[in-house]
C-alpha positions, 0 to 999 in steps of 0.5 A: 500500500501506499499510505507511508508515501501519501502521508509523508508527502504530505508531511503529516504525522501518523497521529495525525492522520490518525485523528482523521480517521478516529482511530489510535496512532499506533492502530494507523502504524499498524495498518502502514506497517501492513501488520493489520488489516487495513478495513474498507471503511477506513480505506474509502476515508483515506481515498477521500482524505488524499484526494485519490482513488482507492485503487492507487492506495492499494498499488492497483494504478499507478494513476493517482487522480481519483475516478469521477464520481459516480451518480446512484441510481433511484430505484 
């Protein structure tokens, strides 16, 4: 994954990401150190955090511009 660089380019902290995602500091190194599972929810908001897509945190694309927004169907 990509979360250390996007931080660090960043220049934010992991507790200050942390912050951003309600979780303890040491739970988000836990996730850039791929020691724990990294969960969907926590994935999307970091997504939206970087302004990128979630495939280019997991390394699916090397393209970090996020996709266009999709708009829901009303059924």
């Amino acid at each position: 994954m990509r979360l250390r660089d996007l931080r660090e380019d960043r220049d934010f902290t992991q507790t200050y990401v942390a912050e951003h995602l309600n979780i303890k500091q040491s739970t988000y190194s836990q996730y850039e150190n791929g020691q724990r599972q990294l969960p969907l929810d926590a994935l999307i908001k970091l997504a939206r955090f970087y302004g990128t897509s979630t495939d280019y945190i997991l390394r699916l694309t090397d393209e970090p511009k996020p996709y266009p927004k999709s708009r829901q169907m009303k059924i």
